[in-house]
C-alpha positions in Angstrom: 0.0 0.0 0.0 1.5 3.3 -1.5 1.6 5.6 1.7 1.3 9.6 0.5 3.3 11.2 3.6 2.2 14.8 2.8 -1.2 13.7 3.5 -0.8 12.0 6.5 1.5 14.6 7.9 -1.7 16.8 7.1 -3.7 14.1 8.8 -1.2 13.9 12.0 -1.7 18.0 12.1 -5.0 17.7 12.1 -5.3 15.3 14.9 -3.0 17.4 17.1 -5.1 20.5 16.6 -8.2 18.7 17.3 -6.6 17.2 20.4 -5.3 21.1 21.8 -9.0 22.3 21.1 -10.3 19.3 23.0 -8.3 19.9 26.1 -8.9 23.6 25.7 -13.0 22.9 25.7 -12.8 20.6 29.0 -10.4 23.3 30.8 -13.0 26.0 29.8 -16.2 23.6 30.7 -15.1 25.3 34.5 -16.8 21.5 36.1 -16.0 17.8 35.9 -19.5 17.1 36.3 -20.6 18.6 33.3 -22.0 17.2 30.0 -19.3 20.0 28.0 -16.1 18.6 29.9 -16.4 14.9 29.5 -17.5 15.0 26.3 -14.1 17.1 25.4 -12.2 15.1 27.9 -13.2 11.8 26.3 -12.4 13.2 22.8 -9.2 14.6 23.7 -8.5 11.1 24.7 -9.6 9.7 21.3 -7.9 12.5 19.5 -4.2 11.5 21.1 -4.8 7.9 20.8 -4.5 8.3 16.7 -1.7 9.7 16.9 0.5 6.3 17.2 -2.0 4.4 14.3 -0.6 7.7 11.6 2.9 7.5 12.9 2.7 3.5 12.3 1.1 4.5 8.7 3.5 6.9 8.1 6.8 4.4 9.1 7.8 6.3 12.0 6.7 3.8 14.7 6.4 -0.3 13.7 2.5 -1.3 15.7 2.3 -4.6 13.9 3.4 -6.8 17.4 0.7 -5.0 19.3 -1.8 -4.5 16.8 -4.7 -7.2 17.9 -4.4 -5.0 21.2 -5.2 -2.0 19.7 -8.1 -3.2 18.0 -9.5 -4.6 21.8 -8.4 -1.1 23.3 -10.7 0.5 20.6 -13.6 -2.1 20.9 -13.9 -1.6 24.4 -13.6 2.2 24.6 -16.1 2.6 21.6 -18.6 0.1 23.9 -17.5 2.5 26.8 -18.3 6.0 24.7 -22.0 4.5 23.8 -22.5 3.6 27.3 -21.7 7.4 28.5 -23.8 8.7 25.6 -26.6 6.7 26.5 -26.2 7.0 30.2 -26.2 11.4 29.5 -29.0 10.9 27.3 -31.4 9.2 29.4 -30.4 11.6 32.4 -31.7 14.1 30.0 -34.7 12.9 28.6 -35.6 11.6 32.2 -35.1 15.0 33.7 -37.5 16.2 31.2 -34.5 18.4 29.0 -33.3 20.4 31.4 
């Protein structure tokens, strides 16, 4: 597979801005509690954990030994990030959208 670097140096960029805005959204959310921070917090998360998958794509790092790991890691925090959804969503419709 032909691997355009320019692109995925693009891609990396990306990810790393998208990370800085997350963190930048939970610090500003002012609570822990609330729906704004964990939602950035959890994304922020996200957003730095594809940062070792481009650098594998890109040659820098070599994830083939660990790779069936990964794919568990992202299973279960996928299952996780439905769960919260869910759990925030019914905590809203519940308390009648407020």
């Amino acid at each position: 597979m032909a691997v355009y670097p320019p692109a995925e140096t693009a891609i990396l960029g990306g990810v790393l801005i998208a990370f800085v805005l997350f963190v930048r959204m939970a610090i500003r959310a002012g609570t822990v509690r609330s729906f704004q921070f964990q939602l950035s917090a959890f994304l922020a998360v996200w957003a730095i954990s594809e940062v070792p998958r481009y650098l594998d794509s890109m040659g820098i790092l070599d994830l083939t030994p660990i790779s069936e790991y990964g794919l568990a890691i992202h299973t279960v925090s996928m299952v996780m990030f439905a769960a919260f959804i869910t759990f925030r969503f019914s905590k809203f419709v519940l308390r009648g959208g407020r």
